[in-house]
C-alpha positions as CSV (number, residue, x, y, z in Angstrom):
1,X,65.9,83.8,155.8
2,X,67.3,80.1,155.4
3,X,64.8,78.9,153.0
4,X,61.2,78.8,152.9
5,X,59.0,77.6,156.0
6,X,56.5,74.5,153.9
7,X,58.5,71.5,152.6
8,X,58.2,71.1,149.1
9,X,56.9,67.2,148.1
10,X,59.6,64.8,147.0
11,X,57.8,65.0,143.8
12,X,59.5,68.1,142.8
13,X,62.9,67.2,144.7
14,X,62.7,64.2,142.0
15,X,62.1,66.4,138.9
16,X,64.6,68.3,139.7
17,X,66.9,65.2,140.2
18,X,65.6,63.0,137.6
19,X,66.2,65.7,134.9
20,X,69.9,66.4,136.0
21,X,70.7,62.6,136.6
22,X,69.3,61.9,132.9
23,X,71.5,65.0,131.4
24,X,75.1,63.9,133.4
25,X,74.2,60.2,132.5
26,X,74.2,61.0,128.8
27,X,77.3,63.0,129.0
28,X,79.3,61.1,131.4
29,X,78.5,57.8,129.4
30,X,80.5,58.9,127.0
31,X,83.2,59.3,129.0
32,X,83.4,55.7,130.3
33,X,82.9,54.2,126.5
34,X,85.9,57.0,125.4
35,X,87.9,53.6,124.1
36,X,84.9,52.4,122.3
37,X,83.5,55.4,121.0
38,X,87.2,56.3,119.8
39,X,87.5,53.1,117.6
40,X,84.0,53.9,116.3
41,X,84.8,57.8,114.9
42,X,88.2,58.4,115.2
43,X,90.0,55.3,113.9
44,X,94.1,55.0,113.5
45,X,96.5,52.8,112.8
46,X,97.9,53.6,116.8
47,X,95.2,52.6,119.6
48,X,96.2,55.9,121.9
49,X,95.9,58.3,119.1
50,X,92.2,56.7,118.5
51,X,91.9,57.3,122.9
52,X,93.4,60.6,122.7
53,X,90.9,61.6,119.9
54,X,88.4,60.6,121.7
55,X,89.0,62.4,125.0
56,X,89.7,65.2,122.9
57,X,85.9,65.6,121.6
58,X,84.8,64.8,124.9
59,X,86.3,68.1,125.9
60,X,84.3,69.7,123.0
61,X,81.4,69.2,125.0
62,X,82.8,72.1,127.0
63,X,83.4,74.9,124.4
64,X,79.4,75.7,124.5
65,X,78.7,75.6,128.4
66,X,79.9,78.9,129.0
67,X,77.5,80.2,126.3
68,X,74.8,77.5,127.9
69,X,75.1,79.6,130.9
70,X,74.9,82.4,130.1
71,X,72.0,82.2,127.7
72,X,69.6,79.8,129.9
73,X,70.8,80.8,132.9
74,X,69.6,84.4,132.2
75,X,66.2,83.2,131.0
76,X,66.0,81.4,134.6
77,X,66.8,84.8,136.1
78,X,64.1,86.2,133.5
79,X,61.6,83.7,132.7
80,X,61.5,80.9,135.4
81,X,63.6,78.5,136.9
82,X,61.1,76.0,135.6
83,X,61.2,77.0,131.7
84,X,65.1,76.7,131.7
85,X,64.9,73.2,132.9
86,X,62.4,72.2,130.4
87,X,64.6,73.6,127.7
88,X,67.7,71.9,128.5
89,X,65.7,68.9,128.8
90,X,65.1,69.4,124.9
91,X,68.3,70.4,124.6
92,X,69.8,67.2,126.0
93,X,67.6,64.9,123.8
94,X,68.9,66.4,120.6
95,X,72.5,65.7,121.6
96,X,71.8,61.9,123.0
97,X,69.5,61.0,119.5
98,X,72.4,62.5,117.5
99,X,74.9,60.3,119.4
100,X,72.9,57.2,119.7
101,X,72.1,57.1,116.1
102,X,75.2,58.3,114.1
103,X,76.9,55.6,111.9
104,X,80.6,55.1,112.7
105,X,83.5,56.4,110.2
106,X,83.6,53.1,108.1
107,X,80.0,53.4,106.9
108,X,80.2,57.2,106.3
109,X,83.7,58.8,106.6
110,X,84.3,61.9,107.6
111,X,80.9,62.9,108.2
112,X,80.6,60.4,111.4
113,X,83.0,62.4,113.7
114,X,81.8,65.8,112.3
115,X,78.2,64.6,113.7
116,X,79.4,63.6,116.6
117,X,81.2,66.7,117.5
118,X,77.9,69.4,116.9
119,X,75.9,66.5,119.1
120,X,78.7,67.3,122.0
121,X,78.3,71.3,121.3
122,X,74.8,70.5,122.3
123,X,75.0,68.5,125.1
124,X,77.8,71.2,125.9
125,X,74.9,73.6,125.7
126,X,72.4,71.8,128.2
127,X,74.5,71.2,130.9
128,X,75.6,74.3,131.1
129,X,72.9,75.7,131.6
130,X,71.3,72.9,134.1
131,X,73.6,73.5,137.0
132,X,72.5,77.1,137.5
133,X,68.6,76.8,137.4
134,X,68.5,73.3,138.9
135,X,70.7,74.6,141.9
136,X,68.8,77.6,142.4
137,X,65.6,76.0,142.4
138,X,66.7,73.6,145.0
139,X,67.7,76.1,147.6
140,X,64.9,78.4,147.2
141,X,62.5,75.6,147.4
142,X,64.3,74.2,150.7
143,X,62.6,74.6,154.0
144,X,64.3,76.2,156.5
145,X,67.9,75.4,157.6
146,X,67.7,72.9,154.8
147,X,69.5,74.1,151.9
148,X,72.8,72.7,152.2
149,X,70.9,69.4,152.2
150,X,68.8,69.8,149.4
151,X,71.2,71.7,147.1
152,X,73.0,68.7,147.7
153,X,70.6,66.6,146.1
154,X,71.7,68.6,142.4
155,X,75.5,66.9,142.9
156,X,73.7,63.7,144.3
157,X,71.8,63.1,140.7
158,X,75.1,62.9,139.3
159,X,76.0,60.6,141.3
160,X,73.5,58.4,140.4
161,X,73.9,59.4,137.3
162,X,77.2,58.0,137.4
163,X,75.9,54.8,139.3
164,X,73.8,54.0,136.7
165,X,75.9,54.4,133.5
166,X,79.0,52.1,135.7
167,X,76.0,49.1,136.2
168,X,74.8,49.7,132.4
169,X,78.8,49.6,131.5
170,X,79.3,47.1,133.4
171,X,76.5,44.5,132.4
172,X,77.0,45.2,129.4
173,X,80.7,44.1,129.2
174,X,79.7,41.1,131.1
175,X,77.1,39.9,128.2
176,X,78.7,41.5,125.5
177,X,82.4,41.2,123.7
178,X,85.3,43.9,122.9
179,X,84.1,43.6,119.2
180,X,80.3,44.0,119.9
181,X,81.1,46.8,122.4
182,X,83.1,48.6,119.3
183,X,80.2,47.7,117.2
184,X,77.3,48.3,118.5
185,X,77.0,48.1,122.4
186,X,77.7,51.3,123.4
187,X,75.4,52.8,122.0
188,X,72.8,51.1,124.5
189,X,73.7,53.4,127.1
190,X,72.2,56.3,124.9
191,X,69.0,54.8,123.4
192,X,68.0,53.9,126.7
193,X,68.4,57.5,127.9
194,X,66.3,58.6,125.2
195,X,63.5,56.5,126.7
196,X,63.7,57.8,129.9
197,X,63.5,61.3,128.6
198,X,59.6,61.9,128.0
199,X,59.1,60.9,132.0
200,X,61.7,63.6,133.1
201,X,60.0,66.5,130.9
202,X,56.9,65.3,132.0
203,X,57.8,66.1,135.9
204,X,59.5,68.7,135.1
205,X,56.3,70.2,133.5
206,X,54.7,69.9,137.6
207,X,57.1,71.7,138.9
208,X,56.3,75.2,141.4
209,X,58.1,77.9,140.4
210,X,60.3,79.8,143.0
211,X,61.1,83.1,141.2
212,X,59.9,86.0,142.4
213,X,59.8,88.9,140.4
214,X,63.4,91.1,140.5
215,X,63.6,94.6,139.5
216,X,65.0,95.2,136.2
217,X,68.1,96.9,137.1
218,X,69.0,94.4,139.5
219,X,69.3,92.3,136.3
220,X,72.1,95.1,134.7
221,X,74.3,94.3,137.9
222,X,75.7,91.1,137.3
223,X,79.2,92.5,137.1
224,X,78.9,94.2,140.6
225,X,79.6,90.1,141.3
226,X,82.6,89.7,139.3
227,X,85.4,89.0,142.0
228,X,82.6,86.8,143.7
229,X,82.1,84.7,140.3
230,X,86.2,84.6,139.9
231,X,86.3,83.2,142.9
232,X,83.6,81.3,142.3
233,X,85.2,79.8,139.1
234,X,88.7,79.1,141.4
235,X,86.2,76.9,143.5
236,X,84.7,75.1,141.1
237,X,88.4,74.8,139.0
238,X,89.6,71.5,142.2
239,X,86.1,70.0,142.2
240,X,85.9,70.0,138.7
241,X,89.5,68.4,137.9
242,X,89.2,65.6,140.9
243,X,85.9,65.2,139.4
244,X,87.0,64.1,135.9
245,X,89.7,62.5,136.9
246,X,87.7,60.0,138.8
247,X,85.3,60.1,135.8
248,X,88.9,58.7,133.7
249,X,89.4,56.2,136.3
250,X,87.4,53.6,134.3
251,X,89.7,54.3,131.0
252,X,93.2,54.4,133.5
253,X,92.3,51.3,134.4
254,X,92.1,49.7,131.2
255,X,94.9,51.6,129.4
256,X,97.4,52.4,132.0
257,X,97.0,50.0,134.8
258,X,95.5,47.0,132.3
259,X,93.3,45.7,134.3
260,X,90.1,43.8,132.7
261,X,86.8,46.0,131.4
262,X,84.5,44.8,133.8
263,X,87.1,45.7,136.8
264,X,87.3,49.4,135.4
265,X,83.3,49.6,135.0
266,X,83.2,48.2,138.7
267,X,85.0,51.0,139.8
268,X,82.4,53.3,138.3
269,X,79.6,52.2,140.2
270,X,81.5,52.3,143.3
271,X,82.5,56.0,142.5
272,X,78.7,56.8,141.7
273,X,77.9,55.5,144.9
274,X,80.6,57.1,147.0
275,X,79.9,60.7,144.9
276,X,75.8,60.2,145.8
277,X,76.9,59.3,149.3
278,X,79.2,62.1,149.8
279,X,77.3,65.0,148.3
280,X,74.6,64.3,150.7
281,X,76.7,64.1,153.6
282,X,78.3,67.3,152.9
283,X,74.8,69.2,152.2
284,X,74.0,67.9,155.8
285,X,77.5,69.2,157.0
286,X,77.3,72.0,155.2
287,X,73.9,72.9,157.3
288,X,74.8,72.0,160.5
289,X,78.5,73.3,161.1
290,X,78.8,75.7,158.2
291,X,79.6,76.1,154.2
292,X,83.5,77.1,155.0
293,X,84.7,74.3,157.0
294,X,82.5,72.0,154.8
295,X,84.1,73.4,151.6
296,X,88.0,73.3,153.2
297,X,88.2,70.5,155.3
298,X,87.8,68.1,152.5
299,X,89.7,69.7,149.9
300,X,92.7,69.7,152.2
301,X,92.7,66.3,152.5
302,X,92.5,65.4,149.3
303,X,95.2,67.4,147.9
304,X,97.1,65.5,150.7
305,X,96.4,61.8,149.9
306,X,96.4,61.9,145.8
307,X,99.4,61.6,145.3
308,X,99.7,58.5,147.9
309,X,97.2,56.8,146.3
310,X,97.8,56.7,143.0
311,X,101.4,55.8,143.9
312,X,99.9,52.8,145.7
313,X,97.9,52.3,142.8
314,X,100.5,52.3,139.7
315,X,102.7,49.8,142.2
316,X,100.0,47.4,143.0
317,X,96.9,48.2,140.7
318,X,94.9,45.7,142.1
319,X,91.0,45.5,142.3
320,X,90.8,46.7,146.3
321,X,93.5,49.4,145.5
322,X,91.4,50.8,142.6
323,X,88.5,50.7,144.4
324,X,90.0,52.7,147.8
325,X,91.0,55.3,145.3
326,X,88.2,56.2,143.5
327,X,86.4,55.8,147.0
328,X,88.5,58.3,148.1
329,X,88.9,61.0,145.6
330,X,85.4,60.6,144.8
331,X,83.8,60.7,148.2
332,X,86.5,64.3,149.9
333,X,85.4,65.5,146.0
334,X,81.7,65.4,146.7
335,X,81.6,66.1,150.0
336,X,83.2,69.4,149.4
337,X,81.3,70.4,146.3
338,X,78.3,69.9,148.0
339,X,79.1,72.8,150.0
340,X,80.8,74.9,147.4
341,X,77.4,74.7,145.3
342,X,75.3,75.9,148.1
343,X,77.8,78.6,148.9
344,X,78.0,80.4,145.4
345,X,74.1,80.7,144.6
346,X,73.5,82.1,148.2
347,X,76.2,85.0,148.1
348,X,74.4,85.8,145.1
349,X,71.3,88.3,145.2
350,X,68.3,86.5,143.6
351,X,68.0,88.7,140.6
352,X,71.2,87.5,139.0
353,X,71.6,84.2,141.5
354,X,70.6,81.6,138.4
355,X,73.1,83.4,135.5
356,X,75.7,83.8,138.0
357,X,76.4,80.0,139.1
358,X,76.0,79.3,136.0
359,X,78.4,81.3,134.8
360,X,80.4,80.2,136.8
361,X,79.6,76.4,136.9
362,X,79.9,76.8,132.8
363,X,83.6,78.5,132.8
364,X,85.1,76.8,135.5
365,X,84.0,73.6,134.3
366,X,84.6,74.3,130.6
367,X,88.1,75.5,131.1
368,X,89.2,72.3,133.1
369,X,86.8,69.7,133.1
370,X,86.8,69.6,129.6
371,X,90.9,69.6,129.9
372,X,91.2,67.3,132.3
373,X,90.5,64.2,130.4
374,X,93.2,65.0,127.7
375,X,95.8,66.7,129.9
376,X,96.0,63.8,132.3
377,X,96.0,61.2,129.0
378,X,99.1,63.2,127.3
379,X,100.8,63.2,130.8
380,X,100.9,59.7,131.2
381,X,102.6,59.3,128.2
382,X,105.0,61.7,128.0
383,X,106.1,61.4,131.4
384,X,105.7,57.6,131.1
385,X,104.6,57.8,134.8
386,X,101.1,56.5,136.0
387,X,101.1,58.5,138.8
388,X,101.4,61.9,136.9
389,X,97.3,62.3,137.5
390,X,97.8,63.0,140.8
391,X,99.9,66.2,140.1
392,X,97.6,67.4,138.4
393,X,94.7,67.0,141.4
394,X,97.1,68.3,144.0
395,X,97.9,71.8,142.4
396,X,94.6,73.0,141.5
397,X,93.0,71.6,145.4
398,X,96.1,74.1,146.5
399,X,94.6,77.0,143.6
400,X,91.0,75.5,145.0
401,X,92.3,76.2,148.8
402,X,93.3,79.6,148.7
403,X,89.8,80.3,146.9
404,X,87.6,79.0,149.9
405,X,89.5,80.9,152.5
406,X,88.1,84.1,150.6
407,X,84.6,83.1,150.6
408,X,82.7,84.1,153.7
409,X,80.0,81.9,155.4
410,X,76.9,82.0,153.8
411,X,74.8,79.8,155.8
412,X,72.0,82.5,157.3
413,X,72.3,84.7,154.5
414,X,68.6,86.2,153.4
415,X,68.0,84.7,150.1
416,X,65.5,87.8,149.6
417,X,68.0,89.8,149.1
């Protein structure tokens, strides 16, 4: 069956989104104040040591997601869809106080970055578990021939996610100096998440729940799926590494190509809009010409014109040229994820649909998103090439690639099953 035959109210199409935009807004935040955020906890007497410090406990972050997977995504299969979502709410809002309210290393020492590094094993923890119940919800809510479109709305949230943290980013540099952003101002960002926080766990609390009871030894068969969720993890490897490389665009931009703050932050909302834009477009792709030509098409394309671009970019990093770039390796990114996120959960069997993309989601992720950052920064300088990112993007699309051509179509697959 392709989904089920009442649509489900916006309402819980917006808990759904408003929880996951909150959780990737607090962790992605950190990524676009990496500079700041560096010079706060991990002074030294060389700025790029600081950066590369910085990067390197936002890839701590990822240690925990496989483990956030697992563990929540296995009470979604068990528990509720609904439950697992409320608890990585809580989850999330530990991490975020914890980071908002942490003094920096001069006021007290050692103990700053120490803090800051459990509050990232937490927010590790959430989000890896989000992707997997939030995902799953989303399809088995959708009404027929729909679930392409609404899974889409899961990568969607991060885009606005995104969205909003480059406007906050970039208002904030507008109204604020270098020495108060260091100080104090990027900390803004994360108290204002905090507020926000009691109105997602309150929707969240109205949610339906779409889990049907599964028979227990369905539950024992997870690793009948194993060369499904390897392949699953190869997928997610070229979304996850264009992804956080676009993510790093707003750091590139001030450390490598030099270009003002408030240019770099610009290019951060126009990626959140282009990844909103193009996760929708694919979920609609993905449901009206398939999940496999959705998935490849895309990907191809942007293991193709990476390299181009970013040569066009380190020769003339202007303001347009940044902006076509992250336009484009943002947008082919989301548009293909969109279809790679539907895919996974549906080739799944419902007992074990939840711990298995999150599984997946967690590892794939963990192992390269929370690389990407610091292999991409080390590159740069010890290749002394600006382009180097774009090597990077272009061998795991090709690794990505050969994944997708695996996969079968899964668009009228029986989600009973």
């Amino acid at each position: 069956m392709q989904g089920s035959a009442k649509k489900i109210p916006m309402r819980v199409v917006a808990a759904t989104v408003a929880g996951n935009a909150l959780e990737f807004f607090d962790f992605v935040t950190y990524a676009f104040f990496a500079v700041y955020i560096g010079q706060t906890f991990f002074p030294a007497t060389d700025p790029f040591n600081s950066l590369l410090a910085s990067v390197a406990v936002f890839g701590v972050g990822f240690v925990f997601r496989p483990l956030g997977g697992i563990l929540i995504g296995a009470y979604a299969d068990r528990a509720g869809r609904r439950p697992a979502m409320l608890l990585t709410i809580a989850l999330i809002t530990i991490g975020t106080m914890g980071l908002a309210l942490t003094p920096s290393y001069a006021q007290i020492g050692v103990a700053a970055p120490v803090i800051v590094i459990v509050c990232r094993l937490v927010q590790g923890l959430a989000l890896g578990g989000e992707v997997g119940p939030a995902s799953v919800f989303l399809i088995e809510a959708a009404p027929a021939g729909r679930r392409g479109l609404y899974s889409s709305w899961q990568l969607a949230s991060q885009g606005l996610a995104v969205l909003a943290a480059g406007l906050l980013g970039l208002g904030l540099s507008l109204v604020l100096t270098k020495a108060e952003l260091t100080a104090w101002g990027w900390r803004i960002p994360f108290a204002l998440c905090l507020l926000l926080v009691p109105v997602a766990f309150y929707l969240r609390r109205t949610m339906p729940e779409t889990l049907t009871e599964g028979a227990p030894a369905e539950r024992a068969r997870l690793s009948a799926h194993s060369k499904l969720i390897v392949l699953a993890v190869l997928v997610i490897l070229g979304g996850t590494v264009s992804t956080y490389v676009s993510n790093y665009m707003t750091t590139y931009a001030i450390a490598t190509l030099h270009l003002p703050s408030t240019v770099a932050l610009s290019a951060t909302v126009i990626g959140g809009v282009a990844l909103f834009g193009g996760a929708l477009v694919g979920g609609w792709l993905a449901d009206r010409y398939g999940r496999r030509g959705t998935m490849i098409w895309p990907r191809l394309l942007l293991a193709l014109t990476t390299w181009p671009l970013f040569i066009l970019l380190s020769s003339h990093p202007t303001v347009a040229n940044l902006y076509l770039a992250t336009i484009v390796l943002t947008g082919l990114t989301a548009i293909s994820s969109a279809a790679s996120l539907v895919v996974i959960p549906e080739l799944l069997p419902k007992a074990v649909r939840s711990t298995g993309l999150s599984i997946a989601y967690a590892v794939g992720v963990s192992l390269f998103g929370g690389t990407t950052q610091y292999v991409v920064t080390w590159l740069i300088k010890a290749t002394d090439n600006p382009v180097s990112p774009a090597w990077y993007v272009t061998l795991t699309s090709v690794i990505t690639l050969a994944a997708m051509w695996v996969l079968p179509e899964s668009r009228d697959r029986n989600l009973d099953a």
